[in-house]
DOLUM-799770 format. One record per residue (C-alpha): residue number from 1; residue in one letter; chain; x, y, z. Coordinates in steps of 0.5 Angstrom, whole numbers. Example, Ala and Ser with C-alpha at 12.3 -4.5 7.8 and 13.67 -1.06 7.14 Angstrom:
BEGIN
lumvo = 1	kolpa = A	roza = A	u = 25	v = -9	w = 16
lumvo = 2	kolpa = S	roza = A	u = 27	v = -2	w = 14
//
This chain:
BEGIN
lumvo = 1	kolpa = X	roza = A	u = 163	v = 136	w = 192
lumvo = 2	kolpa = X	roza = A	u = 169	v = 134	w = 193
lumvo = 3	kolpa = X	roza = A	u = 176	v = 135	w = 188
lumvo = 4	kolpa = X	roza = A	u = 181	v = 129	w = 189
lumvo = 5	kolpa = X	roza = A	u = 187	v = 133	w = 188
lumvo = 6	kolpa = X	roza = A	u = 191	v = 132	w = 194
lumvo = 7	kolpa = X	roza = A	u = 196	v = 139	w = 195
lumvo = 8	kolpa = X	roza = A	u = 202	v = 141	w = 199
lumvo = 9	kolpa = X	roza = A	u = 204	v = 148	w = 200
lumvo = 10	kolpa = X	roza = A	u = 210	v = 150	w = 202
lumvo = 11	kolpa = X	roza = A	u = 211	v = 157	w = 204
lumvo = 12	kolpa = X	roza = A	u = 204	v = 157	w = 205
lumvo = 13	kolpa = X	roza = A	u = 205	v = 165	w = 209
lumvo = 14	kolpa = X	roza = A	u = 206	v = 169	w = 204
lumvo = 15	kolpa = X	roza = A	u = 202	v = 174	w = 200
lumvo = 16	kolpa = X	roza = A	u = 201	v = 169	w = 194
lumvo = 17	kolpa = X	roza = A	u = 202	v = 162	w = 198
lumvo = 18	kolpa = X	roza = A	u = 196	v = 164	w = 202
lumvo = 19	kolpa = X	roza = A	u = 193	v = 167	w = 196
lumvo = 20	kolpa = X	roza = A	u = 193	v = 160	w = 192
lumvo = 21	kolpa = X	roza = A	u = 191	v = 156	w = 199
lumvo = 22	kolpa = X	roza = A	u = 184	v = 160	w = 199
lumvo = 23	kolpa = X	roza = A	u = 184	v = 159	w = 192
lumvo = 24	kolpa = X	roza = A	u = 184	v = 151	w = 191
lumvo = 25	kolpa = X	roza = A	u = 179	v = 150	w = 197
lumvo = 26	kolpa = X	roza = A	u = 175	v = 155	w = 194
lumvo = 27	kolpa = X	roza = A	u = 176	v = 148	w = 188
lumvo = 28	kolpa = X	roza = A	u = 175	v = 144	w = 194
lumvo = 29	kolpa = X	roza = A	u = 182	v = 141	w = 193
lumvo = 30	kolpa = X	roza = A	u = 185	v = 139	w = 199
lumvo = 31	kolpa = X	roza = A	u = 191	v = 143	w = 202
lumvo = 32	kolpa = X	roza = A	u = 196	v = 142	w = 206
lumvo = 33	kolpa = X	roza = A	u = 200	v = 148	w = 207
lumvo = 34	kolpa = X	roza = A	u = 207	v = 148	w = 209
lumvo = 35	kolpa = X	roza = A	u = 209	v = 154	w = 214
lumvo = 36	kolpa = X	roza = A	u = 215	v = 156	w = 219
lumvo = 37	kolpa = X	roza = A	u = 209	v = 159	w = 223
lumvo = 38	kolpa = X	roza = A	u = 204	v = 155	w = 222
lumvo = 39	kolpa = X	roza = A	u = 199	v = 160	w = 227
lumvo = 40	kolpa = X	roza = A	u = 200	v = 165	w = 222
lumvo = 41	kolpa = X	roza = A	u = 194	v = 161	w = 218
lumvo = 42	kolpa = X	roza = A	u = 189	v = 161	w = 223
lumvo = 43	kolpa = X	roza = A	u = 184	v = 165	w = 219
lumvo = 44	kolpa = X	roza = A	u = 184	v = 159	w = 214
lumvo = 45	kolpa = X	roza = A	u = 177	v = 154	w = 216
lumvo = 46	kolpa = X	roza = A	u = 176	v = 149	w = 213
lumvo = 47	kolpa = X	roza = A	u = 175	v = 142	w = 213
lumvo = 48	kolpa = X	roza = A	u = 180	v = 140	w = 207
lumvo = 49	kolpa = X	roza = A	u = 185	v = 145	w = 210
lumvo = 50	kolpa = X	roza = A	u = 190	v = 143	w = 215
lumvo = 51	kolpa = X	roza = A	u = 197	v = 147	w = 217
lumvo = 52	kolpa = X	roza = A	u = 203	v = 143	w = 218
lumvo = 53	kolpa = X	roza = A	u = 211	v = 147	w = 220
lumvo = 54	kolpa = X	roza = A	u = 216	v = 145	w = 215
lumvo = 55	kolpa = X	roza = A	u = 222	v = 149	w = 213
lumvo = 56	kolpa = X	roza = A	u = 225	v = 148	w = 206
lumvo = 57	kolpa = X	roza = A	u = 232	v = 149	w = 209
lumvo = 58	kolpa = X	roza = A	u = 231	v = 144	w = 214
lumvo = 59	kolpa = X	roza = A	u = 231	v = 137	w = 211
lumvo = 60	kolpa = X	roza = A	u = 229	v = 134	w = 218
lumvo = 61	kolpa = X	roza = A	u = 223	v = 138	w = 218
lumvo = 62	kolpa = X	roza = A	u = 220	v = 136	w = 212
lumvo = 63	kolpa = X	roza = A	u = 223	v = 128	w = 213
lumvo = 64	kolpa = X	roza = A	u = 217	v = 129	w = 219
lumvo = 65	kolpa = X	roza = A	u = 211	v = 131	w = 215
lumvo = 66	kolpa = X	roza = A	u = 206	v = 125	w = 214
lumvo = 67	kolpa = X	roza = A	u = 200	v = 125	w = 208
lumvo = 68	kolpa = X	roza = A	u = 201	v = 123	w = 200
lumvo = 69	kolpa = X	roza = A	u = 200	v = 129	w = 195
lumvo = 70	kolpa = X	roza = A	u = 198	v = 129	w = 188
lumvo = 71	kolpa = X	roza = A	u = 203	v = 136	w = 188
lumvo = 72	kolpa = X	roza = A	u = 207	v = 140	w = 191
lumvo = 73	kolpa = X	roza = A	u = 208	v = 148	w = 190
lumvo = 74	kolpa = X	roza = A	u = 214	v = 151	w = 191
lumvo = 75	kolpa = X	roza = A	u = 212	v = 159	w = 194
lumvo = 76	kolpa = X	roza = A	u = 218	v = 159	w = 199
lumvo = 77	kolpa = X	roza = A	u = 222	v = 164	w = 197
lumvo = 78	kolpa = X	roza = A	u = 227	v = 170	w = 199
lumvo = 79	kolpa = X	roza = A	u = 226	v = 177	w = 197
lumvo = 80	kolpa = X	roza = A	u = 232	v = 181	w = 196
lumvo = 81	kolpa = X	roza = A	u = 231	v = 187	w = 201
lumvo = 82	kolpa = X	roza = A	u = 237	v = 191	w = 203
lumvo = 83	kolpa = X	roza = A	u = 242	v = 188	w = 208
lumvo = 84	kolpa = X	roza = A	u = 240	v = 180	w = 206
lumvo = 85	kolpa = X	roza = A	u = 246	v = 177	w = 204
lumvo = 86	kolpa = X	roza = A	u = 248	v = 172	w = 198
lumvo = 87	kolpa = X	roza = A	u = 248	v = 166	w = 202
lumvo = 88	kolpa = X	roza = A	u = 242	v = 168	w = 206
lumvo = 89	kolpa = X	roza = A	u = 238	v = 168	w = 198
lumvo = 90	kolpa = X	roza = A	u = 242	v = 162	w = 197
lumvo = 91	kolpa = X	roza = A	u = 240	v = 158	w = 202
lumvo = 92	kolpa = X	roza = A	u = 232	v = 159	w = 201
lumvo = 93	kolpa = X	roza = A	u = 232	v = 160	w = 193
lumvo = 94	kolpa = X	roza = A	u = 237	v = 155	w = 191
lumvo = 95	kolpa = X	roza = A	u = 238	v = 150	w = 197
lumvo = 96	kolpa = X	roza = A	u = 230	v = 150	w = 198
lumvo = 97	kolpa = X	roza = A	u = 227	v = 147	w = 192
lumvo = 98	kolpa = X	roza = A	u = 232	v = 142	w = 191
lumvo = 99	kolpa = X	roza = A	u = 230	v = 140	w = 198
lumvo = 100	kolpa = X	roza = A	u = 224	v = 140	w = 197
lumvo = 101	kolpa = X	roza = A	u = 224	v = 137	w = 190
lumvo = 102	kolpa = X	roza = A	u = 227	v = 131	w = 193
lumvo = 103	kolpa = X	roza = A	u = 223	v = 130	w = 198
lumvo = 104	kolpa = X	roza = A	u = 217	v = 129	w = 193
lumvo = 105	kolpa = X	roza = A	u = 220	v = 124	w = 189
lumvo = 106	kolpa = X	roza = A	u = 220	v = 120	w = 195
lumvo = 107	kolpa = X	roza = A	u = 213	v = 120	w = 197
lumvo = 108	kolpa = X	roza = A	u = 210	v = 120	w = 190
lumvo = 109	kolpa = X	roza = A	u = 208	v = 126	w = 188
lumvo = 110	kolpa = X	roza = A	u = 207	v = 127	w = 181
lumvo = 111	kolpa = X	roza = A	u = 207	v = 135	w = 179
lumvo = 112	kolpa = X	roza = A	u = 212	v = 140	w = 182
lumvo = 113	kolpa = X	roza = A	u = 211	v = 147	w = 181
lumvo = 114	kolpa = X	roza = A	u = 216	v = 151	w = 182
lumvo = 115	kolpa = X	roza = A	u = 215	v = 159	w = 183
lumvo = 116	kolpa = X	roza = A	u = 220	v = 163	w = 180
lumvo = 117	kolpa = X	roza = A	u = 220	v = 170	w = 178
lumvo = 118	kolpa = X	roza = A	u = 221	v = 173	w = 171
lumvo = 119	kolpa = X	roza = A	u = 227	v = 177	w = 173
lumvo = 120	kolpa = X	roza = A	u = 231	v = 172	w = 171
lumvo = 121	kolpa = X	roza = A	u = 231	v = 173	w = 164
lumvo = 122	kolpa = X	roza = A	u = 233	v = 181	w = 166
lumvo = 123	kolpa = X	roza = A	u = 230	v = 187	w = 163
lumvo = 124	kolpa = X	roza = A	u = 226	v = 186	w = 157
lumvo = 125	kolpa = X	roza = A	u = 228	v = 193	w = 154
lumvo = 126	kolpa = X	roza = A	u = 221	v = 193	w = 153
lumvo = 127	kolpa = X	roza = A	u = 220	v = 187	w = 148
lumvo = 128	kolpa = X	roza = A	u = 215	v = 181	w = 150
lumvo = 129	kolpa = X	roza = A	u = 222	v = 176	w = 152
lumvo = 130	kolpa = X	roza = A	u = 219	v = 169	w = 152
lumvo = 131	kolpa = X	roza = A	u = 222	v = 163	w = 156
lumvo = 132	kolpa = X	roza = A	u = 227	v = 161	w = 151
lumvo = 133	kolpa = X	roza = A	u = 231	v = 168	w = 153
lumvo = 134	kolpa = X	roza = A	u = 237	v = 167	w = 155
lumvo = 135	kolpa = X	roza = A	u = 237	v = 169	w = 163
lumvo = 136	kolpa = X	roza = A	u = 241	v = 175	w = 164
lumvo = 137	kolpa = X	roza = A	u = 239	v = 175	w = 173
lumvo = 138	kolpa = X	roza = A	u = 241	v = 184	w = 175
lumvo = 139	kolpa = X	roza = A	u = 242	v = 182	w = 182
lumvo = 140	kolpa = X	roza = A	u = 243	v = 178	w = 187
lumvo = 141	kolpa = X	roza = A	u = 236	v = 176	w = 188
lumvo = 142	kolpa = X	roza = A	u = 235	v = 174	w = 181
lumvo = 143	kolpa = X	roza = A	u = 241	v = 170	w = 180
lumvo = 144	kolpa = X	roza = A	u = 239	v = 166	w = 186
lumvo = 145	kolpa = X	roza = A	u = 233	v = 164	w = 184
lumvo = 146	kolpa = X	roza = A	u = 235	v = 163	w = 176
lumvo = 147	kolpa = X	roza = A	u = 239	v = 157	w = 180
lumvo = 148	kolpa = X	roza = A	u = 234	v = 155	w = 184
lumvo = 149	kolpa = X	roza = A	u = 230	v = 154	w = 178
lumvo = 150	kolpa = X	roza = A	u = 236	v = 151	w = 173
lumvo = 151	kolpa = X	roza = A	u = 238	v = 146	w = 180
lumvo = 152	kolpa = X	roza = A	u = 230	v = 144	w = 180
lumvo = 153	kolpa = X	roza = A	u = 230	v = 144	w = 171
lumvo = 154	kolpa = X	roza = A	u = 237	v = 139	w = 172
lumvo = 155	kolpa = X	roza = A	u = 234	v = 134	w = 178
lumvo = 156	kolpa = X	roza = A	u = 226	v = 133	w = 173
lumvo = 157	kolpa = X	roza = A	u = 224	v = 125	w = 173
lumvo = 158	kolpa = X	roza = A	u = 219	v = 125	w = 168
lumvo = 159	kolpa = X	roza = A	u = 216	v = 118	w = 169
lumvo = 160	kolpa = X	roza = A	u = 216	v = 120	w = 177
lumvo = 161	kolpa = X	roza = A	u = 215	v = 127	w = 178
lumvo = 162	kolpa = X	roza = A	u = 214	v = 132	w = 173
lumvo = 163	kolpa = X	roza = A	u = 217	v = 139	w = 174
lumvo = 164	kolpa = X	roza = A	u = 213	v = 146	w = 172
lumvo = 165	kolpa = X	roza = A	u = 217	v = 153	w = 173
lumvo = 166	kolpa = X	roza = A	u = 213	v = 159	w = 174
lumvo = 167	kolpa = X	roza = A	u = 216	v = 165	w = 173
lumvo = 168	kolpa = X	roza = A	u = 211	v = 170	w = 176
lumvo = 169	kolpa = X	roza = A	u = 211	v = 177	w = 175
lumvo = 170	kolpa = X	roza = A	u = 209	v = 183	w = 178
lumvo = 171	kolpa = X	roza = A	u = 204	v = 181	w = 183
lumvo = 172	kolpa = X	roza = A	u = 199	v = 186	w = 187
lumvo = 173	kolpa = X	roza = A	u = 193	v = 186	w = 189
lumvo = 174	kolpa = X	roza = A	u = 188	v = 185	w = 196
lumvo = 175	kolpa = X	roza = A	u = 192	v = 182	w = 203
lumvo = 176	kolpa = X	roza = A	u = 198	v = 185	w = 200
lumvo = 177	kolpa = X	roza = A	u = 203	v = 188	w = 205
lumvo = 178	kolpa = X	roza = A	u = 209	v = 188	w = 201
lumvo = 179	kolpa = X	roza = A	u = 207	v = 193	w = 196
lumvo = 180	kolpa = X	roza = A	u = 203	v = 196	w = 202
lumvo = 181	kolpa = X	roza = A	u = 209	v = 202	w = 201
lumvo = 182	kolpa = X	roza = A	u = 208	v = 204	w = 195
lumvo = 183	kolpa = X	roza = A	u = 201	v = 206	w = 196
lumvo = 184	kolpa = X	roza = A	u = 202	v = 209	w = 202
lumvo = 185	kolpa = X	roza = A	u = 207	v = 214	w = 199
lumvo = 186	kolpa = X	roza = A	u = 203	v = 215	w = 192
lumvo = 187	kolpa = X	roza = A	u = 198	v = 217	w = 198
lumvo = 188	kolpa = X	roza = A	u = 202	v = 221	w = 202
lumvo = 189	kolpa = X	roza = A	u = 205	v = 225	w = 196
lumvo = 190	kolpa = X	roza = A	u = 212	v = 222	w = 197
lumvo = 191	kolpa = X	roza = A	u = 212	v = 218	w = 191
lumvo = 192	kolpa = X	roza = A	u = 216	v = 221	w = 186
lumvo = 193	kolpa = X	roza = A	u = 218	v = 218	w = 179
lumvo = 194	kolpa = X	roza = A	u = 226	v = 218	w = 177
lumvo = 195	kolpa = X	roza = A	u = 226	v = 219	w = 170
lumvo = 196	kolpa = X	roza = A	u = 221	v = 220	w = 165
lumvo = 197	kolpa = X	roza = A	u = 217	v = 214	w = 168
lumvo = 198	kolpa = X	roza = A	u = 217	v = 211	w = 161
lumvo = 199	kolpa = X	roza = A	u = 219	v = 204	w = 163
lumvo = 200	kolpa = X	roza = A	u = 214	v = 199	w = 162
lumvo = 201	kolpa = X	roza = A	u = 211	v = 193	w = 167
lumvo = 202	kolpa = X	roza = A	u = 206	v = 188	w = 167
lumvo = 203	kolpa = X	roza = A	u = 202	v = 188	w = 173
lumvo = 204	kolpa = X	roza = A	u = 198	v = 181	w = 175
lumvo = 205	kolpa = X	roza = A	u = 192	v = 181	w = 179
lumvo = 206	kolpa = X	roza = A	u = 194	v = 176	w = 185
lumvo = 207	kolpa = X	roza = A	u = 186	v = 173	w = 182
lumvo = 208	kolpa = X	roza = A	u = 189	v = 172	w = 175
lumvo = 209	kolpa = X	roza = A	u = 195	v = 169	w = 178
lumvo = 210	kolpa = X	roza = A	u = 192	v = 164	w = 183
lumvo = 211	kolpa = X	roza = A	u = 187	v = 163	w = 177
lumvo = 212	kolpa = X	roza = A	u = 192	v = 160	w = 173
lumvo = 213	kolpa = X	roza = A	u = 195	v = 156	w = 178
lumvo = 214	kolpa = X	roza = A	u = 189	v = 153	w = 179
lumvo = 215	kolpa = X	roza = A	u = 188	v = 151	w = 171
lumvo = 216	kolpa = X	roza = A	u = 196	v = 148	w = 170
lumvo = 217	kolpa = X	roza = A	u = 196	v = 143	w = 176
lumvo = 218	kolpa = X	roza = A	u = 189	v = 141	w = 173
lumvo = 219	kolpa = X	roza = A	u = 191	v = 139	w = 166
lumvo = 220	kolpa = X	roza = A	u = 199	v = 139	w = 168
lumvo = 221	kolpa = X	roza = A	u = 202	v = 139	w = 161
lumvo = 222	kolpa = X	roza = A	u = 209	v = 135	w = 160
lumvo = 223	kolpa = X	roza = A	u = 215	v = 138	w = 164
lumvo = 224	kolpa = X	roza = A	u = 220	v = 139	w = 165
lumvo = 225	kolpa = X	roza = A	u = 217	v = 146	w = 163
lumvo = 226	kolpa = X	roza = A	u = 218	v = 154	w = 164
lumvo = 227	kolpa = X	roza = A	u = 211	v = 159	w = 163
lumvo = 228	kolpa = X	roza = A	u = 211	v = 166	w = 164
lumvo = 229	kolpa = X	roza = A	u = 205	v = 168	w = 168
lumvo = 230	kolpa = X	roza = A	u = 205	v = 176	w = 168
lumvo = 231	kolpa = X	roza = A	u = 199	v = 181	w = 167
lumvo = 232	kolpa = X	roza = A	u = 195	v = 181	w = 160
lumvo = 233	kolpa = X	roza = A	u = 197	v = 188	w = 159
lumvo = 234	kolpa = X	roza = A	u = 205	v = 192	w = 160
lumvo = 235	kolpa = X	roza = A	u = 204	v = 200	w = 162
lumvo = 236	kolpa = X	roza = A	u = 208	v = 205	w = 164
lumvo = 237	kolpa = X	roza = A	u = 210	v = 207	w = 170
lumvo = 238	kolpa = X	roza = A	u = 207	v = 214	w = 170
lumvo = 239	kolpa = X	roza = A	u = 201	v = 211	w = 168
lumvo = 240	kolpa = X	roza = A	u = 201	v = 206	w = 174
lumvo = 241	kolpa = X	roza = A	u = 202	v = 210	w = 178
lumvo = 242	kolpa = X	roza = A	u = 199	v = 216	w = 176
lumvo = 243	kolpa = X	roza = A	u = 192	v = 212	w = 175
lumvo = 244	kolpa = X	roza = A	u = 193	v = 209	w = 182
lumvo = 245	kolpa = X	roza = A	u = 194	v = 217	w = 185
lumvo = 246	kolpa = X	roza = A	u = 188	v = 218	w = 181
lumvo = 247	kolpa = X	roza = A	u = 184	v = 212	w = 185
lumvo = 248	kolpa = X	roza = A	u = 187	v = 214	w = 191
lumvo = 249	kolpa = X	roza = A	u = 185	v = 221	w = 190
lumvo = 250	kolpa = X	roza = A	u = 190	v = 225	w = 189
lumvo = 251	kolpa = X	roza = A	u = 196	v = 228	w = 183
lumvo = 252	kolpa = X	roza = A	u = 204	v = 225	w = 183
lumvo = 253	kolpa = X	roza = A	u = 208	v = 230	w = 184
lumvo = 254	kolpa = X	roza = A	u = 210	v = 234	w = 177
lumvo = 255	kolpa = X	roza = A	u = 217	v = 233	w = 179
lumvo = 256	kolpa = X	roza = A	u = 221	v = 227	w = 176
lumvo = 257	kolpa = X	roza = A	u = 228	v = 225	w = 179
lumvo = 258	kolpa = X	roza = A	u = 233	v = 226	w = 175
lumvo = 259	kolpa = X	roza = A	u = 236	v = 218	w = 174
lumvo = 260	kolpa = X	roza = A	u = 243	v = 221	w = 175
lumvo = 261	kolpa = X	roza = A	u = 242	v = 224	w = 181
lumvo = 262	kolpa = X	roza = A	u = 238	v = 218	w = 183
lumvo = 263	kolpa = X	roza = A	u = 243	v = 213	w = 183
lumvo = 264	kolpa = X	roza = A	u = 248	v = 218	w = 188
lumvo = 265	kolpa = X	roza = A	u = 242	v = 219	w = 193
lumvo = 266	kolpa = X	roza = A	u = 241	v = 211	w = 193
lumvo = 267	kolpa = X	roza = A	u = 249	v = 210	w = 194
lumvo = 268	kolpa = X	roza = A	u = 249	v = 214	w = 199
lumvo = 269	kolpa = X	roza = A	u = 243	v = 212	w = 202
lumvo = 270	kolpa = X	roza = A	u = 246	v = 205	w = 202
lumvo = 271	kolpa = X	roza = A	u = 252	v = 207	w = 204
lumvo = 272	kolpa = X	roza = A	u = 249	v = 210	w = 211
lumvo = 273	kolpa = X	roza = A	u = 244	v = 204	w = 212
lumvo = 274	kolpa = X	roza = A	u = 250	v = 199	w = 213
lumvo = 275	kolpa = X	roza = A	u = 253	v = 204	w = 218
lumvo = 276	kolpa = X	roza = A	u = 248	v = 206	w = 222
lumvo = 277	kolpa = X	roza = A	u = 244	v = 199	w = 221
lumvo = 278	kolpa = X	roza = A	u = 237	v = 202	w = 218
lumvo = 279	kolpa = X	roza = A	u = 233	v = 201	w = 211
lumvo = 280	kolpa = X	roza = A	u = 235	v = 206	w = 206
lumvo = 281	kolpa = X	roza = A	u = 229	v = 209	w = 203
lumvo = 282	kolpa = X	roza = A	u = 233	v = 209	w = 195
lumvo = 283	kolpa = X	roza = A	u = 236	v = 203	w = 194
lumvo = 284	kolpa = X	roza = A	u = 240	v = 202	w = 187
lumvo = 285	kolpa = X	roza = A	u = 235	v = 195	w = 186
lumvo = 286	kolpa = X	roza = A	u = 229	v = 200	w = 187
lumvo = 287	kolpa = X	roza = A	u = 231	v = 204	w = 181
lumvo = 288	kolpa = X	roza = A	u = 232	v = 198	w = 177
lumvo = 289	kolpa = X	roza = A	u = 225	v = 196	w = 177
lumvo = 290	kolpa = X	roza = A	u = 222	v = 202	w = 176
lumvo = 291	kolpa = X	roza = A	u = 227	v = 205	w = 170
lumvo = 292	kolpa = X	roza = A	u = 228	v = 198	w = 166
lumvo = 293	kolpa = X	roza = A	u = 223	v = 195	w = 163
lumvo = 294	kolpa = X	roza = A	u = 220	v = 188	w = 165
lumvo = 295	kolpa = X	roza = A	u = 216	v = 185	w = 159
lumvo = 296	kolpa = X	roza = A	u = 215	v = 178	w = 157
lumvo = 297	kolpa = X	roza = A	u = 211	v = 173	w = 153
lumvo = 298	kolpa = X	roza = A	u = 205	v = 169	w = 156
lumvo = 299	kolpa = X	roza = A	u = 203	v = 165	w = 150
lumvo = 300	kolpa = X	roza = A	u = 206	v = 159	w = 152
lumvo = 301	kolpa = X	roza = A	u = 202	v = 158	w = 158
lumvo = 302	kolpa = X	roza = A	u = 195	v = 160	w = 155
lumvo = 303	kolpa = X	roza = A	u = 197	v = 155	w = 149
lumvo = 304	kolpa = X	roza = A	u = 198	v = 150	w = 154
lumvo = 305	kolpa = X	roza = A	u = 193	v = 150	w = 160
lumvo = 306	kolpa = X	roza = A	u = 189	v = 156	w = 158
lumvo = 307	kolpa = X	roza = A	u = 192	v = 163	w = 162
lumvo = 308	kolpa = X	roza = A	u = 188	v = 169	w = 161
lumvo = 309	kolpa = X	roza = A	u = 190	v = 174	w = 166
lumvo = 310	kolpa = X	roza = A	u = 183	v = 178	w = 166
lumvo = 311	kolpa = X	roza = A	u = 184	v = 184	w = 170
lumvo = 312	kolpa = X	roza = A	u = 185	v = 190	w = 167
lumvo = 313	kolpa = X	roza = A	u = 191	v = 194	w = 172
lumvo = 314	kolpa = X	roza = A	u = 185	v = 200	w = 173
lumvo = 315	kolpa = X	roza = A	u = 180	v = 195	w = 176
lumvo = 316	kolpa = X	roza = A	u = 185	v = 191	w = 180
lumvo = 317	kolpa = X	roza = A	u = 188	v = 197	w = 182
lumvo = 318	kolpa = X	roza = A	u = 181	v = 200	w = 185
lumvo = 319	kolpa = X	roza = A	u = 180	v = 193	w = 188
lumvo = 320	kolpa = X	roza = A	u = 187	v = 194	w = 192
lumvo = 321	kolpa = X	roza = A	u = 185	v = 201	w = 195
lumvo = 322	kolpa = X	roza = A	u = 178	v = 200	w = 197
lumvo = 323	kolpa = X	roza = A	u = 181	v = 193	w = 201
lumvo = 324	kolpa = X	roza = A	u = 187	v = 197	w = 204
lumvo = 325	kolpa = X	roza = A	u = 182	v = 203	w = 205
lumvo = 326	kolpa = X	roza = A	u = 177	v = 198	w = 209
lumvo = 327	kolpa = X	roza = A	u = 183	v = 197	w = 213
lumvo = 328	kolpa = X	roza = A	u = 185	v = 204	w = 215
lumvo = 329	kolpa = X	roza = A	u = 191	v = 202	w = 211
lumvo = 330	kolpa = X	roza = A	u = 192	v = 207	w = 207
//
């Protein structure tokens, strides 16, 4: 049976852009997916699915694109990895969805949703923050993507197209490769936790997260509109990672780093890596993430369109090992 709702995807590549495309064809939906290499969603057949090149950053490219759509979803992004500059995370972050959203009132798509992260709010210093917190952006990716959001906030035309930001939590699951490392490291005995490992997270499992994706555009609440989208849980570093060691088959080195000593080594790691050109294995943004905590509120988005993240982090945990495992990736 066919589902009349039209889709475009910008981003489309990445690990949850091509998570969402699999997920609305699984509904029926008709996708197309928007990619600077459109080849690299060869895999994907499927009558209602077709790729097209586009570049958020290029308003030309998307001037050329042909087809009407009932939504847009923004999973175009830059990650704030070491050596990427602030115009870099700019021009992506905050340049691109205004592009894009331009873009949509001009051909009549009537929901936009854009991808944000819960970054934005900061540290939660574990307390569930919800999305009326003030943003309080750590770094310079953060700070970029809460102007992409309030630029997208500040451009919503709610009699012609609404406007839906979805900060994303800490995303894992099947065909991550981003995340790849840290399992590769708590299997090589390379992981060791920097402080006490007491900071708390809210891991979401890519299923739940596309699932919730699948429940906003269907019932598309009034915007403009802010949801957290996190896991249904917080737990600590050490028990994450202590978990997955166990999955893995193996023990986390009883040794913890010390977070001032931590903090020097990632200095000097970032210091030799803008000489000599190479990726430091500590950098000051890794120790933020897993010593400060990252909670946050998610009842607004089960009140509106019925978020329920299911998956509880052991089970999704088993679940990512056994499909890097049945890859020879771990």
């Amino acid at each position: 049976m066919e589902n009349s709702l039209k889709i475009l995807i910008a981003g489309s590549a990445g690990f949850i852009g091509k998570s969402l495309v699999r997920r609305f064809l699984k509904n029926n939906f008709r996708v197309d997916a928007l990619a600077r290499n459109p080849d690299s969603l060869n895999d994907i057949d499927n009558a209602n699915f077709k790729t097209e090149y586009g570049d958020v950053c290029d308003s030309a490219s998307l001037d050329k694109l042909e087809g009407k759509w009932d939504v847009c979803i923004n999973a175009a992004g830059m990650m704030g990895k070491f050596g990427v500059t602030r115009d870099q995370l700019r021009a992506v972050n905050v340049d691109g969805p205004q592009n894009l959203y331009r873009y949509c009132l001009e051909r009549g798509v009537k929901h936009f949703v854009h991808l944000s992260t819960v970054g934005v709010a900061g540290p939660s210093d574990e307390k569930f923050r919800d999305e009326g917190f003030s943003c309080n952006p750590s770094n310079d990716y953060e700070i970029s993507k809460c102007d992409g959001e309030k630029a997208v906030l500040e451009m919503h035309r709610p009699d012609e197209c609404q406007v839906s930001v979805v900060r994303v939590g800490f995303t894992y699951g099947p065909s991550d490769l981003h995340k790849l490392s840290l399992f590769r490291a708590i299997n090589s005995g390379k992981f060791f936790l920097i402080g006490k490992g007491s900071a708390q997270l809210q891991p979401i499992y890519i299923d739940d997260l596309t699932e919730g994706f699948v429940k906003l555009i269907e019932r598309r609440p009034e915007g403009p509109a802010v949801f957290n989208m996190c896991g249904g849980e917080a737990v600590s570093w050490k028990e994450f990672t202590s978990t997955l060691a166990e999955i893995i088959g193996k023990k986390l080195p009883a040794v913890h780093i010390p977070l001032s000593i931590a903090k020097t080594a990632a200095t000097v790691f970032e210091g030799a890596g803008k000489f000599f050109g190479f990726n430091p294995i500590l950098t000051h943004s890794r120790i933020s993430l897993t010593t400060q905590s990252y909670t946050y509120n998610i009842d607004r988005a089960r009140e509106a369109f019925g978020f329920n993240p299911e998956t509880g982090f052991r089970e999704g945990l088993q679940k990512t090992v056994n499909w890097y495992s049945s890859r020879d990736l771990i």
